[in-house]
C-alpha positions as CSV (number, residue, x, y, z in Angstrom):
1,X,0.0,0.0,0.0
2,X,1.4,3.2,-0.8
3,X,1.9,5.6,2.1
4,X,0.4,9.8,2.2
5,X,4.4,10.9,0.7
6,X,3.7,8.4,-2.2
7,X,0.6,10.1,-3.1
8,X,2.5,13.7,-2.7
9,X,5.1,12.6,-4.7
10,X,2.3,11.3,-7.3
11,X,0.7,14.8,-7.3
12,X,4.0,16.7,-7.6
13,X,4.9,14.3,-10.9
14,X,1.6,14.8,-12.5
15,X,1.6,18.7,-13.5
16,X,-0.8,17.8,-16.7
17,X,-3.2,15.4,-15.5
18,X,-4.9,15.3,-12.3
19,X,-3.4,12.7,-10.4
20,X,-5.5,10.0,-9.1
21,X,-5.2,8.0,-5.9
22,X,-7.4,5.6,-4.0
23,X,-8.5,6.0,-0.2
24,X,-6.3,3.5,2.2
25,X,-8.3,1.1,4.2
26,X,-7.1,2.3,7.2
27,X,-9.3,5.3,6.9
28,X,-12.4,3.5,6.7
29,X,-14.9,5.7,9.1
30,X,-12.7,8.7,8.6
31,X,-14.2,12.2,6.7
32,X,-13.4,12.7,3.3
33,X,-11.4,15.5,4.0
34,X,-9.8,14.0,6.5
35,X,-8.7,11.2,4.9
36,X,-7.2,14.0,2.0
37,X,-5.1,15.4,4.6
38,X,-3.5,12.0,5.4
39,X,-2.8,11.5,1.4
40,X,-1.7,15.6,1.1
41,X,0.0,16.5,3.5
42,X,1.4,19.3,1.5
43,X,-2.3,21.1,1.5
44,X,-3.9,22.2,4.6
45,X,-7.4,20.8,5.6
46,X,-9.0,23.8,5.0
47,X,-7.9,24.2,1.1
48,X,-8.9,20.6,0.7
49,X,-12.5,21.3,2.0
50,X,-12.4,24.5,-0.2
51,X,-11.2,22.1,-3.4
52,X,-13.8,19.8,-2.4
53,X,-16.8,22.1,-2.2
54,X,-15.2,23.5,-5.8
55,X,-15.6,20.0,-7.4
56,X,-11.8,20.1,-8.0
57,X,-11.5,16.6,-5.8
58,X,-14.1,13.9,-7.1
59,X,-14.9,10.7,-5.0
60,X,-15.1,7.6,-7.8
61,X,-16.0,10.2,-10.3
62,X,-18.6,12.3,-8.7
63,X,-18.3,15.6,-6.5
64,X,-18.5,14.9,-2.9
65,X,-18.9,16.8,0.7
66,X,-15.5,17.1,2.8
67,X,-18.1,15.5,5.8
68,X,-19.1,12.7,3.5
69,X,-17.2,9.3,5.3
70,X,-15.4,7.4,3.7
71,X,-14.6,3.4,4.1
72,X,-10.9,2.8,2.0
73,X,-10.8,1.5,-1.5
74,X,-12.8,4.5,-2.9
75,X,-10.6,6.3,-6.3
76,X,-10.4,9.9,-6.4
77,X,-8.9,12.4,-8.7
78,X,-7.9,15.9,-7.5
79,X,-7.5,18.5,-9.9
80,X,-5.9,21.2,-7.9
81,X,-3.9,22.3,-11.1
82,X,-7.4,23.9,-12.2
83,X,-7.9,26.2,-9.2
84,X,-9.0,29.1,-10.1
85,X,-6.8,32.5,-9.0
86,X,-7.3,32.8,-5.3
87,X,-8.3,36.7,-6.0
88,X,-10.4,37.1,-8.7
89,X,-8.0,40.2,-10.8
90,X,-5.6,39.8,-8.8
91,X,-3.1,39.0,-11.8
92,X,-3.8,42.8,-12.9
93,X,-2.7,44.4,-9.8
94,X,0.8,43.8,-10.9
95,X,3.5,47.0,-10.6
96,X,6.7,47.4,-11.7
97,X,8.0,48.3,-8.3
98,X,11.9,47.9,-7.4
99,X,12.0,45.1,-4.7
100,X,15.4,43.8,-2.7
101,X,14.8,40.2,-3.3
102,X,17.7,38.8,-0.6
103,X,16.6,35.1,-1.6
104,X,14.5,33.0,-4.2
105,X,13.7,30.0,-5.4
106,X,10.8,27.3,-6.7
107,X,9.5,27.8,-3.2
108,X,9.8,31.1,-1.0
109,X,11.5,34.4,-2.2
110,X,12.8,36.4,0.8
111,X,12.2,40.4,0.8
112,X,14.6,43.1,2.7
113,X,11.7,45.9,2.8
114,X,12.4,49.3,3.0
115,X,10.5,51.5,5.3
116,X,7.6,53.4,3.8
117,X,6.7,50.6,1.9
118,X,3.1,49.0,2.7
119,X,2.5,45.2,2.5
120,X,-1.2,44.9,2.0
121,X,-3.2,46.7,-0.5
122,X,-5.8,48.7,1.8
123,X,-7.7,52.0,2.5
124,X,-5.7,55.1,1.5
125,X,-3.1,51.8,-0.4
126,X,-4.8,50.7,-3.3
127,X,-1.9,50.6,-5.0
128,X,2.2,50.6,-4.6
129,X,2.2,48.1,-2.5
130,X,4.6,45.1,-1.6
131,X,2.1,43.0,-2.9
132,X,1.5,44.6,-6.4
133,X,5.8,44.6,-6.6
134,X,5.6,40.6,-6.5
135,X,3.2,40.1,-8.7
136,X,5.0,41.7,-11.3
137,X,8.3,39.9,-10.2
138,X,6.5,36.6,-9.7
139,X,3.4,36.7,-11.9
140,X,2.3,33.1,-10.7
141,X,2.3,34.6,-7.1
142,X,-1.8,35.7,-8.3
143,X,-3.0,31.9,-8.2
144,X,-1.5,31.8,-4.2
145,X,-3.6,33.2,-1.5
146,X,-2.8,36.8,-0.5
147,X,0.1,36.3,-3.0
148,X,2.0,34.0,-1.0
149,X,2.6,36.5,2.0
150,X,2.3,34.6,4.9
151,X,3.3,37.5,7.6
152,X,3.5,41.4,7.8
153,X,5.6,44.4,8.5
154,X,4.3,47.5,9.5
155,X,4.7,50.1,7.0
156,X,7.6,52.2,8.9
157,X,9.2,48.4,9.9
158,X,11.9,48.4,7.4
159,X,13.5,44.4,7.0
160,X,12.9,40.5,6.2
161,X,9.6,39.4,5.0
162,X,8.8,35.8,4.0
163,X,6.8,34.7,0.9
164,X,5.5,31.6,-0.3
165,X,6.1,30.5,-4.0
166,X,3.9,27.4,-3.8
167,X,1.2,26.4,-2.5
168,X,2.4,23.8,-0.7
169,X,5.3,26.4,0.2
170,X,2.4,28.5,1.8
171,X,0.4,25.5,4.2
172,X,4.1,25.0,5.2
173,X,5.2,27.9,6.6
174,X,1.7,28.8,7.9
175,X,1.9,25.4,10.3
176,X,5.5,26.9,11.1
177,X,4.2,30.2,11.9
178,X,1.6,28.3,13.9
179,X,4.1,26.1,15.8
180,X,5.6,29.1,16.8
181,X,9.3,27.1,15.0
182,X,9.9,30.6,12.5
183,X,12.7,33.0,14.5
184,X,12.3,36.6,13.9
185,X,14.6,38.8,15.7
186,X,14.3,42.7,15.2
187,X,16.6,45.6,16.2
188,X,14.6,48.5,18.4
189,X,15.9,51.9,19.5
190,X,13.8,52.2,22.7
191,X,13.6,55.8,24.8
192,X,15.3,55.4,28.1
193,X,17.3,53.2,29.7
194,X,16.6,49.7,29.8
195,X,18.8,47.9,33.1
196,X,18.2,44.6,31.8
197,X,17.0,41.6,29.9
198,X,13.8,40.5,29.9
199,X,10.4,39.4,28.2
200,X,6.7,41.0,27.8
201,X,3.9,38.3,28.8
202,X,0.9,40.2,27.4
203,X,-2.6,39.6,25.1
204,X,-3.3,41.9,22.4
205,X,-6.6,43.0,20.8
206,X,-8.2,46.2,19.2
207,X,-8.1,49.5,21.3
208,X,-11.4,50.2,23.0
209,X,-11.7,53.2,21.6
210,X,-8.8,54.1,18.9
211,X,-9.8,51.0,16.6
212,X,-6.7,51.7,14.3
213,X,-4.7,51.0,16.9
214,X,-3.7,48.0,19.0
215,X,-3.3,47.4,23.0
216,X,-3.3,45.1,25.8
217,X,-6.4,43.6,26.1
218,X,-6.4,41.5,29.2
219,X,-9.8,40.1,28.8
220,X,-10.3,38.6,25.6
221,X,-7.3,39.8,24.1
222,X,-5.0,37.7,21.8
223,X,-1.4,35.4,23.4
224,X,1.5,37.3,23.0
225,X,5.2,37.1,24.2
226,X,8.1,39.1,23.3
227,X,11.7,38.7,24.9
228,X,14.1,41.4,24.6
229,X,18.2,41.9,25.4
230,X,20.3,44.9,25.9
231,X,22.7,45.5,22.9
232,X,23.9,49.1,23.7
233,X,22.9,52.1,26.0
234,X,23.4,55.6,24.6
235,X,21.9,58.8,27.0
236,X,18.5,58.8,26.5
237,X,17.8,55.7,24.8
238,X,18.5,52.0,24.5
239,X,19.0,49.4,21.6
240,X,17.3,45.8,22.4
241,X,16.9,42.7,20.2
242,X,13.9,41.4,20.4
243,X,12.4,38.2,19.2
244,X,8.9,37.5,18.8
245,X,7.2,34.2,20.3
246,X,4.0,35.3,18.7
247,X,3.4,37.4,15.4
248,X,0.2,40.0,16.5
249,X,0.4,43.0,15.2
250,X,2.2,46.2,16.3
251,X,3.6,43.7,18.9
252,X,6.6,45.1,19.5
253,X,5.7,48.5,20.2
254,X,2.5,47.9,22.0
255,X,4.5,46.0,24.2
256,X,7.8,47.9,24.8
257,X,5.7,51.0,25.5
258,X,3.4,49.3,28.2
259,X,7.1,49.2,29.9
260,X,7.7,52.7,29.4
261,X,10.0,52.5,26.7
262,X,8.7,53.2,23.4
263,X,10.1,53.2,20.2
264,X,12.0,56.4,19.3
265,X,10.2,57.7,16.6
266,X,6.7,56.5,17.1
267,X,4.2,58.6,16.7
268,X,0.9,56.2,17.3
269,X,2.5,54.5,20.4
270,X,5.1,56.7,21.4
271,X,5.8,60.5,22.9
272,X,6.8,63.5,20.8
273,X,9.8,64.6,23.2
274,X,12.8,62.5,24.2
275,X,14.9,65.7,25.6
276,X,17.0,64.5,22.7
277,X,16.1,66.6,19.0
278,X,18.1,63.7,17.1
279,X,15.4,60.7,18.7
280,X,12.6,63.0,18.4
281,X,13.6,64.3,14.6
282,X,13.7,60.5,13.9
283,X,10.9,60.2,11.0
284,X,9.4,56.7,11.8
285,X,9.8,54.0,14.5
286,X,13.0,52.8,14.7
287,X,12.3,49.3,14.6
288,X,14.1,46.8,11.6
289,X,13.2,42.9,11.2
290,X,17.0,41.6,11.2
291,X,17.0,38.2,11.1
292,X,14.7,35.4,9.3
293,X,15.0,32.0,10.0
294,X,13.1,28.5,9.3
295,X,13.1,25.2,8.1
296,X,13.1,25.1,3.7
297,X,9.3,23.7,3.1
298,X,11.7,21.4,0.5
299,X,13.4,19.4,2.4
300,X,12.9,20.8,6.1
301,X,16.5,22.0,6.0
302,X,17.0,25.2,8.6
303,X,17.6,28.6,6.4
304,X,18.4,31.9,8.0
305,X,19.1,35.2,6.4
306,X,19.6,38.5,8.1
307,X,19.9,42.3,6.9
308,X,22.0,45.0,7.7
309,X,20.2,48.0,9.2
310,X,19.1,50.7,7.0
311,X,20.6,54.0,6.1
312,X,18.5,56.0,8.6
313,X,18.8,53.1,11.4
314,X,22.5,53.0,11.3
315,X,23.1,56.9,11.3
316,X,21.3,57.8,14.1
317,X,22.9,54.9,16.3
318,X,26.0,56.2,15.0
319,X,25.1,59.8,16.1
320,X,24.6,58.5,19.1
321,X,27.5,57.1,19.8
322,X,29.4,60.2,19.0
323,X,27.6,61.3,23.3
């Protein structure tokens, strides 16, 4: 009997026919979908039950509910290749905008973003986004959910971003994401002085009443843990590494200002004087994602990649050192 990487390895060999495989007996009882996880482990359940419900995966020749059970020996033939675009139009959303590709291959391409630059297409960001730049570099990103990006940077954040080239790339390092197994470390130039190490045990959620913004929500708010080190102490400020345990957004600086040491340069979290005119002049929060790594969704190898700070980062440290 074959086993569920046979059946992957099938699919991946069959690009212009839809493979067909037949349901083990050992999942006799089992959902449909279910049972399609165990044989594709490359897809996530959720895809498969979207597939499903699309009439892309058919049960000895007929489409079938992903709650329909199953009792082995049953032939299906999935037809993923034939997946419509994830996004209707998406394809035409594609810009030629300059992008600092660090890394790419058949599966992820790895980004070194430059602040200012938006991930998402949104309000007031229809266009001239990160997004609409892949696209154009990888026009085959427009048949991949949200165009393979599978995490974000604030607009200001300036650093490594992840993308998924496949789908099967994608389910990966969404389940990595999810096991909490991706590292993300990030430079921050904090006001004050920080005395020491430490870590920021707290949920996240909307803002009661500034719903643009983020904080700690203690009741019904969202996990989130961030650790942070002392790297070097200038007068009135302090640069950590931190590293993110969980991914919420505006993480970082919701947390580092509930201990009183926001990000120089924030405007939505932070405070306009610093008694210092070079921290306060500082355009946009001084936060950079430096360091990216995971395990290669071919082969499970561990990758890593990290990017020096940016022009603006590295001369205000630099002027600060001159104290």
């Amino acid at each position: 009997m074959k086993t569920s990487h046979d059946y992957a390895a099938d699919y991946s060999r069959s690009p212009c026919q839809p493979p067909s495989a037949e349901i083990p007996r050992e999942c006799a009882g089992w959902r449909l979908d279910a049972a399609l996880a165990k044989l594709f482990p490359e897809h996530s359940r959720s895809r498969l039950q979207g597939w499903l419900k699309q009439g892309l995966i058919l049960l000895d020749g007929s489409a079938a509910e992903p709650k329909r059970k199953v009792y082995g020996g049953e032939r299906i033939v999935f037809d993923a290749a034939a997946a419509a675009p994830a996004t209707p139009g998406l394809a035409d959303a594609a810009e030629d905008i300059a992008l600092n590709v660090v890394f790419e291959d058949e599966s992820l391409i790895v980004i070194d973003k430059p602040a200012g630059l938006v991930v998402h297409p949104g309000n007031g960001n229809a266009s001239g986004t990160l997004m609409n730049a892949l696209l154009h570099h990888a026009p085959e990103l427009a048949a991949i959910p949200r165009a393979g990006i599978v995490h974000r940077l604030d607009k200001d954040t300036s650093g490594l971003l992840v993308v998924a080239r496949t789908l099967t790339a994608q389910t990966d390092l969404v389940r990595q994401m999810q096991a909490r197994s991706v590292k993300r470390h990030y430079l921050a130039l904090v006001l004050g002085t920080v005395e020491r190490d430490g870590s920021v045990d707290a949920p996240l959620g909307r803002h009661a009443v500034q719903r643009t913004k983020m904080a700690i929500v203690r009741a019904g708010g969202k996990e989130a843990r961030t650790h942070y080190a002392v790297l070097e102490r200038f007068a009135k400020a302090t640069l950590l590494e931190c590293r993110l345990e969980t991914g919420r957004t505006h993480q970082i600086r919701v947390h580092l200002t509930s201990i009183k040491h926001p990000l120089a340069g924030d405007a939505v979290y932070g405070r306009s004087r610093s008694g210092d005119a070079r921290l306060d002049a500082f355009p946009r929060q001084a936060l950079h994602a430096w360091r990216l790594a995971l395990q290669h969704p071919a082969g499970g190898a561990e990758v890593a990649w990290e990017s020096p700070l940016p022009e603006d980062f590295a001369q205000l440290l630099e002027d600060l050192r001159h104290d």
